[in-house]
C-alpha positions as CSV (number, residue, x, y, z in Angstrom):
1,X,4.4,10.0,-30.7
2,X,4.4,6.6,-32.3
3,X,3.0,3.4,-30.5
4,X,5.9,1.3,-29.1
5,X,6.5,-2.1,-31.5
6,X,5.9,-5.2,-29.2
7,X,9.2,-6.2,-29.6
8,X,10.1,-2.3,-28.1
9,X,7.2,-3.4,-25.2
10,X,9.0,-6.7,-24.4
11,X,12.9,-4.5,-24.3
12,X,11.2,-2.3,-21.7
13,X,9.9,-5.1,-19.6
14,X,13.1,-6.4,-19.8
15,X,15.0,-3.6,-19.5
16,X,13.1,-2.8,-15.8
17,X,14.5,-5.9,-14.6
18,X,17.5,-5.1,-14.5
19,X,20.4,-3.6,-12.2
20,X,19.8,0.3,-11.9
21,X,23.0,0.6,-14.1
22,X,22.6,-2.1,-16.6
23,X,19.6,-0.5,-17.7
24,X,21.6,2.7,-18.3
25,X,24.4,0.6,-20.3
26,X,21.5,-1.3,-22.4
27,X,20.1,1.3,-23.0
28,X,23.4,3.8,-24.2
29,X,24.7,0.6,-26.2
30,X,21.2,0.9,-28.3
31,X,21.9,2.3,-31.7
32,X,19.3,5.0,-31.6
33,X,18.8,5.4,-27.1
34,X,17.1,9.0,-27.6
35,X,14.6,7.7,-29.9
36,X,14.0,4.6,-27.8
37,X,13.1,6.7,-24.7
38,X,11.1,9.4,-26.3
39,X,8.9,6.8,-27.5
40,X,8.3,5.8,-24.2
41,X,4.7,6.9,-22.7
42,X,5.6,9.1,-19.8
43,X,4.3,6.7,-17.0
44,X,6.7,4.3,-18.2
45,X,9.9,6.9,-18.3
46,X,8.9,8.1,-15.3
47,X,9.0,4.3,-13.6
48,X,12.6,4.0,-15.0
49,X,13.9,6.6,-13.5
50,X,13.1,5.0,-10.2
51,X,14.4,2.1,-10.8
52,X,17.4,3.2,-11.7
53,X,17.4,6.1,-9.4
54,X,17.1,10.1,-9.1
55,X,21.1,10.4,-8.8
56,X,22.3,7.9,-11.5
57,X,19.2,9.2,-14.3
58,X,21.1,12.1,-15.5
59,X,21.2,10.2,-19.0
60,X,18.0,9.2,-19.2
61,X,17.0,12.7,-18.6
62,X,19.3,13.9,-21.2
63,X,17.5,11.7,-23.4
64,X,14.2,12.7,-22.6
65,X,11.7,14.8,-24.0
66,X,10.6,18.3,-22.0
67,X,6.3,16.2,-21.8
68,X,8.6,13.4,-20.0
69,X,10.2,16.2,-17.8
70,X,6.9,17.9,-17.5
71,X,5.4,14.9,-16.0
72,X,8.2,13.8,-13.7
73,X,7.8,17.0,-12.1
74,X,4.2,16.8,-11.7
75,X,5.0,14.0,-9.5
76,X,7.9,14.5,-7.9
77,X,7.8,18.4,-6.5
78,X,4.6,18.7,-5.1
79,X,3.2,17.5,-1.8
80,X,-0.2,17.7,-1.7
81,X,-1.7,21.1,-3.0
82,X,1.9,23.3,-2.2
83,X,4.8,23.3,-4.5
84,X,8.0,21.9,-2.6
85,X,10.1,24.6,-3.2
86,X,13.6,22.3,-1.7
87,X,12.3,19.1,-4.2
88,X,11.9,21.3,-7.3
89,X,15.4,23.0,-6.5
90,X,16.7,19.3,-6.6
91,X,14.9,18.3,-10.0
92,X,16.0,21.6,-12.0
93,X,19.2,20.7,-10.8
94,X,19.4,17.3,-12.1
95,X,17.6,19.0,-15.5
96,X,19.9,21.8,-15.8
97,X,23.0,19.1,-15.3
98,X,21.1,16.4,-18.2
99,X,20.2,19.6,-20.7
100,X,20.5,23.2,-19.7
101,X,19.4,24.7,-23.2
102,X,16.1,22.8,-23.0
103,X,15.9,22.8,-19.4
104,X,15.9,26.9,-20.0
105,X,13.8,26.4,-23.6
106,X,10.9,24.6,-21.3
107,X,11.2,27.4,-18.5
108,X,10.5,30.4,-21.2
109,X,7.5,28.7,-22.6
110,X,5.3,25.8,-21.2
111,X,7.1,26.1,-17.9
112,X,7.0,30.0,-17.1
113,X,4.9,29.8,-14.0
114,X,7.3,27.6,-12.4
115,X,10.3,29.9,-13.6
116,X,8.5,32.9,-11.6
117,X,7.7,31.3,-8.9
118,X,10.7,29.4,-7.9
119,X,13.0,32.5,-8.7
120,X,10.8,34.5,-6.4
121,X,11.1,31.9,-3.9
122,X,14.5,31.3,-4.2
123,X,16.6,34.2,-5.7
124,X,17.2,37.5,-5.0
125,X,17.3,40.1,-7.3
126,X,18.7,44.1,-6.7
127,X,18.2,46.1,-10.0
128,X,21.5,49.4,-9.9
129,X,20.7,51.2,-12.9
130,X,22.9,53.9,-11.8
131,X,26.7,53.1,-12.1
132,X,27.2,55.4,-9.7
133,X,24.7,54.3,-7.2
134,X,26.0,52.6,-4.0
135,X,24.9,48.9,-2.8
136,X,26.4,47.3,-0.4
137,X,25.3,43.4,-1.7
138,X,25.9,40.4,0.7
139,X,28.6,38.2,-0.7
140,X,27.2,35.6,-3.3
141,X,25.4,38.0,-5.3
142,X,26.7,38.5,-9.1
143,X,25.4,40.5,-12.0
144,X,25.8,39.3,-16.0
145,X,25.2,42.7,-17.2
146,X,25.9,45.4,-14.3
147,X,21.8,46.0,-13.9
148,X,20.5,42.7,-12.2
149,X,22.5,41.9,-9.1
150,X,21.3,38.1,-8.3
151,X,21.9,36.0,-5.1
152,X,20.8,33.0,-4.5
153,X,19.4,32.2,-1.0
154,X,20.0,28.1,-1.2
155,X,24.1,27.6,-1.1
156,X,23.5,24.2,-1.4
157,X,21.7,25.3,-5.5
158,X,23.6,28.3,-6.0
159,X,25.8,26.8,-8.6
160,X,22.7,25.3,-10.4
161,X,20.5,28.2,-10.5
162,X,23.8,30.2,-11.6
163,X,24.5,27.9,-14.4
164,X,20.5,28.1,-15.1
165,X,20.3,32.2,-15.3
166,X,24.0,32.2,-17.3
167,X,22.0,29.9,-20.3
168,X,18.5,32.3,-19.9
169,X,20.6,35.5,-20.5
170,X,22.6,33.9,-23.3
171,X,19.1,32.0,-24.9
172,X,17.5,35.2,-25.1
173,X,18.3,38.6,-23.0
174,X,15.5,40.1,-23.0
175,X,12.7,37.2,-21.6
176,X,16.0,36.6,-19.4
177,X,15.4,40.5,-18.4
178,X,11.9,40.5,-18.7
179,X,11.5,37.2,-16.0
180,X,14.1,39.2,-13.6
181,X,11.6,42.5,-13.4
182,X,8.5,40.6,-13.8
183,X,9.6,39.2,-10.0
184,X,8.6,42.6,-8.5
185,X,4.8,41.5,-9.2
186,X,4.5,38.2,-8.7
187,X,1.7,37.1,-6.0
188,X,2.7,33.4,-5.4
189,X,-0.4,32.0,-3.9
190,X,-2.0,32.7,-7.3
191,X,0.5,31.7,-9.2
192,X,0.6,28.4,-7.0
193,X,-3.2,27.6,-6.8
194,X,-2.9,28.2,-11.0
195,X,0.2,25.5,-11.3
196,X,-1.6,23.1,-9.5
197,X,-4.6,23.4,-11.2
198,X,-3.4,22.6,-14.0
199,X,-1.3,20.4,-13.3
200,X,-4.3,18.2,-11.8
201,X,-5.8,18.4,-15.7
202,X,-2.5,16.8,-16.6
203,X,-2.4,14.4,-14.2
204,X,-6.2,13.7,-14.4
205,X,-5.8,12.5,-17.9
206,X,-3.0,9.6,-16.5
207,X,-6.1,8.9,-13.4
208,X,-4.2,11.0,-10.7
209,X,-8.1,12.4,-10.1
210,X,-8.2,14.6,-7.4
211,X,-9.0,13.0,-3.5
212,X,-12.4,13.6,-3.8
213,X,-13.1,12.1,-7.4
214,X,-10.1,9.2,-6.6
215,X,-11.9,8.1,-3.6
216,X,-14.4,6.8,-5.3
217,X,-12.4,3.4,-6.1
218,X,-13.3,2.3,-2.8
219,X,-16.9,2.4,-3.1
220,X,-18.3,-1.0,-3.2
221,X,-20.2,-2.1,-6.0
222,X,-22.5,-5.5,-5.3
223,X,-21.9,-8.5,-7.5
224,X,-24.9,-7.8,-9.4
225,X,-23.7,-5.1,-11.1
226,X,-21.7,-7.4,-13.4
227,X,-24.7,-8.9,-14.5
228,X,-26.3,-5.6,-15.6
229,X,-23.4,-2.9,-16.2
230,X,-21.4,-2.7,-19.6
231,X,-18.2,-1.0,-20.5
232,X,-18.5,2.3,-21.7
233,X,-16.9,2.5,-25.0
234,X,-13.6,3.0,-24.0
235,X,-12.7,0.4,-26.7
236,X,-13.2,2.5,-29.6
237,X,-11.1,4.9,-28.3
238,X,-8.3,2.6,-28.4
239,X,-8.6,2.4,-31.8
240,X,-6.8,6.0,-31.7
241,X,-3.0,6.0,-32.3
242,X,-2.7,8.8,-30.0
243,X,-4.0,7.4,-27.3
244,X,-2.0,3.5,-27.9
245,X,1.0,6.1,-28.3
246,X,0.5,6.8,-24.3
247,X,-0.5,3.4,-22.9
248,X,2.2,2.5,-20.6
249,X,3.6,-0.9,-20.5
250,X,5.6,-1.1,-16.9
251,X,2.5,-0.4,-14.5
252,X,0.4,-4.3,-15.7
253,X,3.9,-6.2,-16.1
254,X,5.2,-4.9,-12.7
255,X,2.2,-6.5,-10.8
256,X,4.8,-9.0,-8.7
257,X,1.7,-11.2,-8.6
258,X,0.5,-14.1,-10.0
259,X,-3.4,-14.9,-9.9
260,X,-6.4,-15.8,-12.8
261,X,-6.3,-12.4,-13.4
262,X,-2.7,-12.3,-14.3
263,X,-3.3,-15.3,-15.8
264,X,-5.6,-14.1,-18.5
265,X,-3.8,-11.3,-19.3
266,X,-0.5,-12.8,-20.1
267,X,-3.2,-15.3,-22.9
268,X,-4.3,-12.4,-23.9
269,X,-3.3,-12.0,-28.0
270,X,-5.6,-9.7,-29.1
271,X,-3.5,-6.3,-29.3
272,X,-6.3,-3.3,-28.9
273,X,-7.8,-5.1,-26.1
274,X,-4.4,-5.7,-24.1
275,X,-3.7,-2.0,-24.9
276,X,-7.2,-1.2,-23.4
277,X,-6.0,-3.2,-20.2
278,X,-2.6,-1.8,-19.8
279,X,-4.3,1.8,-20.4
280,X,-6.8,1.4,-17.7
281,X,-4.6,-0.4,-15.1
282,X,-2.4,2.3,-15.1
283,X,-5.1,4.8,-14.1
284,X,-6.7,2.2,-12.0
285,X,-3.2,2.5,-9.9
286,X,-3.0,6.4,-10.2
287,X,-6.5,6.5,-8.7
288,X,-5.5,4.1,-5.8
289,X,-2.2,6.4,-5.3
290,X,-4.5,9.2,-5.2
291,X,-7.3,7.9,-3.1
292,X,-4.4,6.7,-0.3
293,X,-2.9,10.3,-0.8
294,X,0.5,8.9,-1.3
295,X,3.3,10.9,-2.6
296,X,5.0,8.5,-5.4
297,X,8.4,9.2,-5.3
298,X,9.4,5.9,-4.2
299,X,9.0,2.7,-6.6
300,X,8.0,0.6,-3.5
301,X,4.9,2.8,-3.5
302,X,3.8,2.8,-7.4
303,X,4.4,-1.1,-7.2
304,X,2.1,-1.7,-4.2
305,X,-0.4,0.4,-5.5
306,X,-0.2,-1.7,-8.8
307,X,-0.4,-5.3,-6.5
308,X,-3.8,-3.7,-5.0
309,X,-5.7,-2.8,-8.4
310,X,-4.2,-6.5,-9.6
311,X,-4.8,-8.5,-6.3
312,X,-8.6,-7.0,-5.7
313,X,-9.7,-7.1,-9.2
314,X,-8.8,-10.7,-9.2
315,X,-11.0,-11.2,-6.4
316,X,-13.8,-10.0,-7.9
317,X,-13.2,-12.3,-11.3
318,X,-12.6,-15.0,-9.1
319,X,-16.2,-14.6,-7.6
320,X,-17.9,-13.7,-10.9
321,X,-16.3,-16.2,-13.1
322,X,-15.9,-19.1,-10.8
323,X,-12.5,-19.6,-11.9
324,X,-13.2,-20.5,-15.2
325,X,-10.6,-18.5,-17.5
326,X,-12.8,-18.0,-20.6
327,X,-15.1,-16.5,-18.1
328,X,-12.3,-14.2,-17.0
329,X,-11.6,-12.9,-19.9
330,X,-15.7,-12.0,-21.0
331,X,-15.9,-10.5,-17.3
332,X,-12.3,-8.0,-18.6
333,X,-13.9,-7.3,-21.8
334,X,-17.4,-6.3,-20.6
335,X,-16.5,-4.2,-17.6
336,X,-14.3,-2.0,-16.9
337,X,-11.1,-2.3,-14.3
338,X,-12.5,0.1,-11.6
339,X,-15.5,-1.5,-11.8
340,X,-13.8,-4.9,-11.0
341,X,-11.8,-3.2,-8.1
342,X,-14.7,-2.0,-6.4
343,X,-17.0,-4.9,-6.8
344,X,-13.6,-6.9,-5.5
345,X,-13.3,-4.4,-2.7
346,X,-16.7,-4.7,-1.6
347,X,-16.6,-8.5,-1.2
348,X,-13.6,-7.3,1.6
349,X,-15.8,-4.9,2.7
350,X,-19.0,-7.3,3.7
351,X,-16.4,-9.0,5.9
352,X,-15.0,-6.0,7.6
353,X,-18.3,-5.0,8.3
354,X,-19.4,-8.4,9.6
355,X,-16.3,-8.2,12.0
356,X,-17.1,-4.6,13.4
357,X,-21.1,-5.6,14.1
358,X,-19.5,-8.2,16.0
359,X,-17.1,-6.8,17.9
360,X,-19.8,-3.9,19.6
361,X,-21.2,-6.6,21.4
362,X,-18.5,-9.2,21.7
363,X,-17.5,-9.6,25.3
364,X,-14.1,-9.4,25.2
365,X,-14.1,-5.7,23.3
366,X,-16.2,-5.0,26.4
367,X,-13.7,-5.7,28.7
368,X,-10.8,-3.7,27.1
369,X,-9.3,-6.5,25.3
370,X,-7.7,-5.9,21.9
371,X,-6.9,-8.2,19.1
372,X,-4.1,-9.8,20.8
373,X,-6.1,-11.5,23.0
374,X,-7.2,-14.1,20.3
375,X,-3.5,-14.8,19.8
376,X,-0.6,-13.9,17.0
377,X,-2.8,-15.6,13.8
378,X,-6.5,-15.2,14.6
379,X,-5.5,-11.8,16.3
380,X,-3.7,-10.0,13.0
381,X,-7.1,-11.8,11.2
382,X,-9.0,-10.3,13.1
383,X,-6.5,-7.0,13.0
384,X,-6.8,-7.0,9.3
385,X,-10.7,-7.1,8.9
386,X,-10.6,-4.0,11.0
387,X,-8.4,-1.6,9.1
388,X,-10.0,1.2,7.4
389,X,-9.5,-0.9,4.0
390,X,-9.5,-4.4,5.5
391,X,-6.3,-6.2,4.3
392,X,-5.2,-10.4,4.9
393,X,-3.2,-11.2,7.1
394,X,-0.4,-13.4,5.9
395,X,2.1,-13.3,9.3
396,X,4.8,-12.0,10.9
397,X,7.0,-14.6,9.0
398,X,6.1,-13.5,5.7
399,X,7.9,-10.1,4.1
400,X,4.9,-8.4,4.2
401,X,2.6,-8.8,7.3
402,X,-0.3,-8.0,5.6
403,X,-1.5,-7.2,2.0
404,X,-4.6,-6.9,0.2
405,X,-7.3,-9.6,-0.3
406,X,-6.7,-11.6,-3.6
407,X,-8.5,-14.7,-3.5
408,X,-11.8,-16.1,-2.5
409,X,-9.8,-18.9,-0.3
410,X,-8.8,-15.4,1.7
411,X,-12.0,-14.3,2.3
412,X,-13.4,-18.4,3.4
413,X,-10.1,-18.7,5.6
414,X,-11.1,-15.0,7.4
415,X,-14.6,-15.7,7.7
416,X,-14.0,-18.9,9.3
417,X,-11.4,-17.6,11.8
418,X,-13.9,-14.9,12.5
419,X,-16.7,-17.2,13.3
420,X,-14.2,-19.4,15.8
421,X,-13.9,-16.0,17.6
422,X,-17.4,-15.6,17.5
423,X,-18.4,-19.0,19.1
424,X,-15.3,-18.1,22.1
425,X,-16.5,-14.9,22.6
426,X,-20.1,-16.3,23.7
427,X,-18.5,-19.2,25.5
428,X,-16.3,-16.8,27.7
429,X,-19.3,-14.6,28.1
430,X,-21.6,-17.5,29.5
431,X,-18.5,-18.6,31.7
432,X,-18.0,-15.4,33.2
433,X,-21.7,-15.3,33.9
434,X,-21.9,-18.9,35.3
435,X,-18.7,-18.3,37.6
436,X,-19.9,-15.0,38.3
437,X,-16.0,-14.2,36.8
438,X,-14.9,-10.6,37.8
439,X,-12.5,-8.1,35.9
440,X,-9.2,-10.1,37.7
441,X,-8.2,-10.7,33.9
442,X,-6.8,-7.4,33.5
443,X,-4.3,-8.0,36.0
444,X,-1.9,-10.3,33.6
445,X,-1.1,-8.3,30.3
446,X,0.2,-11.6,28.9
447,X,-4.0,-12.7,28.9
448,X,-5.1,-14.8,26.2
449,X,-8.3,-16.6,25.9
450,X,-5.9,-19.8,25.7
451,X,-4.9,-19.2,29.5
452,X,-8.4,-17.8,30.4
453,X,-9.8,-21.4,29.3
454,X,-7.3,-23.1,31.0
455,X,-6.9,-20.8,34.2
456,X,-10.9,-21.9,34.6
457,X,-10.6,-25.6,33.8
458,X,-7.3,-26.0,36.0
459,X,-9.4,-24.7,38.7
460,X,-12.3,-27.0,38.7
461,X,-9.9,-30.0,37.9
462,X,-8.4,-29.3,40.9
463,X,-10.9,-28.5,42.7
464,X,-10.6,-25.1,43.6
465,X,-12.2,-21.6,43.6
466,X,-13.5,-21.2,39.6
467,X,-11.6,-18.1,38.0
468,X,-9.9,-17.1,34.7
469,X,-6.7,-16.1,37.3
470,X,-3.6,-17.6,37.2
471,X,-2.5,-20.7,39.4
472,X,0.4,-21.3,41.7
473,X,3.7,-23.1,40.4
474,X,2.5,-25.9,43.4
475,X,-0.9,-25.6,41.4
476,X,0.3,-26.1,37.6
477,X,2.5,-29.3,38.6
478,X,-0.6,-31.0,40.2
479,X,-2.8,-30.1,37.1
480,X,-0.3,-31.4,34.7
481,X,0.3,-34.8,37.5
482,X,-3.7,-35.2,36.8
483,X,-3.7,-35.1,32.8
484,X,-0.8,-37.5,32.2
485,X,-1.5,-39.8,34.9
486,X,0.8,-42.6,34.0
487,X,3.0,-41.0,30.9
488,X,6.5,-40.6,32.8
489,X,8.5,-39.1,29.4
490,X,8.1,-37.1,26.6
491,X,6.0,-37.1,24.5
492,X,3.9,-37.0,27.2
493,X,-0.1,-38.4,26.9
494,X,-3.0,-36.7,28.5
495,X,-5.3,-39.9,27.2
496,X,-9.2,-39.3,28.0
497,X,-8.6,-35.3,29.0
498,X,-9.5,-34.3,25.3
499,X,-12.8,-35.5,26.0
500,X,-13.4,-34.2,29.2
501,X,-12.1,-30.4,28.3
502,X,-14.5,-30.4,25.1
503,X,-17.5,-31.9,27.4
504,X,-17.0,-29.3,30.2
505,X,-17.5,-26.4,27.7
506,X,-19.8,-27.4,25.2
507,X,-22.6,-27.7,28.5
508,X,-22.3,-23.9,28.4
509,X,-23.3,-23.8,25.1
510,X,-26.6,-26.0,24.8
511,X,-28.7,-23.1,24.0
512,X,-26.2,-22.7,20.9
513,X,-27.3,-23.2,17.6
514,X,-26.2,-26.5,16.1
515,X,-23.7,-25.0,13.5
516,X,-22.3,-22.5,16.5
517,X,-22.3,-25.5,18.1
518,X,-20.0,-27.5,15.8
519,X,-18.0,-24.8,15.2
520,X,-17.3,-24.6,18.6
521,X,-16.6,-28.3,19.6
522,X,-14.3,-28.3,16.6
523,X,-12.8,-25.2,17.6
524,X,-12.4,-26.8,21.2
525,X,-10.5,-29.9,19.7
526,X,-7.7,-27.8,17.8
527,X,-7.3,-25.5,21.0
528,X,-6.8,-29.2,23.1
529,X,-4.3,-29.9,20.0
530,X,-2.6,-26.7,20.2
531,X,-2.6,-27.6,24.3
532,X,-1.2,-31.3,24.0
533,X,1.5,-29.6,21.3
534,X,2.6,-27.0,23.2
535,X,3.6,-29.0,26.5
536,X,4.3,-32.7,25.3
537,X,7.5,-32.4,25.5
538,X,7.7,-30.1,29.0
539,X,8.3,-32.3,31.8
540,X,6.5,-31.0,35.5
541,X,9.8,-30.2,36.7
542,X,10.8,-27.4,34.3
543,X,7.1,-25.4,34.1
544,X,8.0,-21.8,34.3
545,X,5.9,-18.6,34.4
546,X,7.8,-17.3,31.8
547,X,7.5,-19.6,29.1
548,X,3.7,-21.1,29.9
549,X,1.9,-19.8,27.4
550,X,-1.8,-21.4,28.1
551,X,-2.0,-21.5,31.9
552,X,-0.5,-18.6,33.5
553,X,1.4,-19.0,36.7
554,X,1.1,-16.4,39.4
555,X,4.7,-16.8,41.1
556,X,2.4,-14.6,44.2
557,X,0.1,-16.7,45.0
């Protein structure tokens, strides 16, 4: 196969973003299409046809060669370790519709296992060799040659595996023949456990590595490995025009990211060594498929798996190169992509650790609480960190709610949100010491450490018993009376409270540390922000239960 021209490289790229069906008319107007696509590495193929999708394909699949086919089907018809025998009915029916004669060509020769074990899964087969013996057949069954009476058990395939058998007998009758009596003896979980076997030495060689060889992208590799480790020589083997033949161009330019990684790349001018990148970053994203177990049959899923390997491994060049570019591209050449991911990953990792330590012996995990209780942003932080492969939150606003740690500024901005919780959680703990606090918090699910600090400081403005419960309506309107004082319309002032809320909490915490310390007095300032904010423009007369989100109001008392 001969390595795609870079202008052929930048026709894909473009070519992918396109319309599903302008892709199919670009590519039909070419003067030579078939020659185009059987250039393409498989990977690549394979990512067209999902973008222009399984029902509209049926010319690129006409166009394609039977190692394209072969590896389509490697992905599409299995789940897990068992052979979907209603997917691969669906695929040889697209084949046999895009190229019957090599559809049957393939099924005689590199693809004979799945021809035996699909027909004895799916057909049928009553051998009369008597004309005078009597059958009586269920309707459906037919016969090419009055010996092999066929039926096909799927009426929603029978027409397709019809028009398959018609082109075996007339390609050659006697491996048509010998596949139909060779059903008798075939034992399908062997045949099964062989086709999956090697199809995993197929798929290995693209880095679909089996779970418990692909997991190994997660382990975390310290930062000091960059400093010691070299890349293998992976570069020489680039050199081979095999190998460039198969490097696949869609997986690094499909990224939908844009980072120093990303960055370097796209300066990049030196062609083996971009080859050497777009070959490992496509088996960096088969290993991360494989590692997460997910079936790849949607283009959603090969394109987040391809943002991972790109956001992670940019972490871990932002961190080793301190953003410097030239220092980038040394780290790309010197070590290899996996090796970046997982040194990247670990630097998530020592944060998602840090969080769990923490949360054992926070207070609020030991009284039930969950995330929520630190609100909507510092709650889906703190939700993220605690994932099985701890991800950033970015918010319920954004199109994805969370995603995978890319910069350093994501790590600083979680680590200091995790602190802030940090410094509450031992504030609340001391206060519910101090006021000898009971487990009354569980009685309002709408509980937040906002209206816990506020239930308690309402109480002893006012004067009344200490307690993270609610207030009365009559209760709210005096507390509200106390803090504006003179301000009689919006925006209303609560001048000199700021003060006095940030004073009455910081005395629990004079056995603190003095960084806890200042992180909690600045901490205490934007929650007094967030307060003045939230009710500045609220006047006494229209407080309601239902919309008071930092002092709740207990309608029963």
């Amino acid at each position: 196969m001969p390595v795609l021209t870079d202008e052929k490289r930048a026709l894909l790229s473009e070519l992918y973003a396109l319309p599903g069906r302008e892709i199919l008319n670009r590519i039909l107007d070419l003067d030579e299409p078939q020659k185009l696509i059987r250039e393409l590495p498989c990977q690549d193929f394979f990512w067209l046809v999902k973008r222009v999708g399984e029902e509209d394909s049926l010319s690129l699949l006409q166009l394609a060669s039977v190692d394209q086919w072969q590896y389509l089907l490697d992905l599409e018809i299995w789940k897990r370790d068992r052979l979907d025998i209603l997917h691969t009915s669906h695929w040889l029916n697209l084949l046999q519709q895009a190229n019957s004669r090599q559809l049957v060509r393939w099924l005689f020769s590199e693809g004979e296992y799945l021809a035996y074990y699909h027909f004895f899964r799916t057909v049928d087969v009553v051998v009369i060799n008597n004309e005078n013996e009597v059958y009586d057949l269920p309707d459906g069954f037919f016969s090419l040659d009055g010996v092999f009476y066929i039926g096909v058990r799927d009426p929603q395939y029978r027409e397709a595996m019809e028009a398959i058998i018609r082109v075996m007998a007339d390609e050659d009758f006697q491996r048509y023949q010998a596949l139909l009596l060779g059903l008798a003896g075939v034992l399908p979980a062997e045949l099964e456990e062989e086709m999956y076997r090697l199809r995993n030495v197929r798929l290995a060689e693209q880095g679909f590595l089996p779970y418990e060889e692909a997991i190994a992208v997660y382990s975390p590799l310290n930062l000091a490995v960059l400093k010691t480790e070299q890349m293998e020589a992976l570069s020489g083997v680039i050199h081979d025009e095999e190998i460039r033949a198969i490097v696949p161009v869609l997986p690094l330019a499909q990224t939908g990211t844009q980072n120093l990684f990303m960055d370097v790349v796209g300066g990049i001018r030196d062609p083996l060594f971009l080859d050497r990148l777009r070959l490992e970053f496509a088996g960096l994203a088969n290993q991360i498929l494989s590692a997460d177990r997910l079936m790849v049959r949607d283009i959603d899923t090969l394109i987040e798996a391809c943002r991972r390997g790109a956001r992670i491994v940019n972490l871990a060049i932002e961190r080793a190169s301190g953003r410097d570019p030239a220092s980038a591209e040394d780290l790309l050449r010197r070590h290899s992509l996996v090796t970046l991911f997982r040194v990247g990953f670990g630097l998530a990792l020592k944060l998602k650790w840090e969080a769990e330590r923490w949360l054992k012996q926070s207070w609020f995990y030991g009284q039930k609480l969950d995330p929520d209780f630190w609100g909507e942003y510092p709650g889906g932080i703190l939700k993220g960190l605690l994932e099985k492969r701890p991800r950033y939150y970015v918010g319920s606003s954004e199109t994805e709610e969370y995603r995978d740690f890319e910069r350093l500024s994501d790590l600083a901005e979680c680590l200091e949100v995790l602190r802030r919780l940090m410094v509450l959680d031992g504030l609340l703990g001391k206060l519910s010491e101090s006021y000898q606090l009971k487990g009354d918090i569980v009685d309002y699910p709408e509980i937040t450490y906002h209206s816990l600090l506020f239930n308690l400081w309402a109480r002893l403005l006012l004067k009344i018993d200490p307690s993270f419960s609610g207030i009365s309506l009559g209760q709210a309107r005096r507390f509200f009376s106390k803090l504006r004082g003179r301000s009689r319309k919006p925006p209303y002032s609560m001048a000199g409270f700021k003060r006095i809320f940030i004073r009455d909490f910081m005395a629990h915490a004079a056995e603190s540390d003095p960084e806890a310390a200042s992180i909690l007095e600045d901490t205490l300032s934007r929650i007094w922000g967030e307060f003045l904010e939230e009710y500045e423009h609220v006047s006494i007369s229209d407080l309601d239960r239902r919309y008071s989100r930092f002092v709740i109001i207990d309608t029963s008392r």
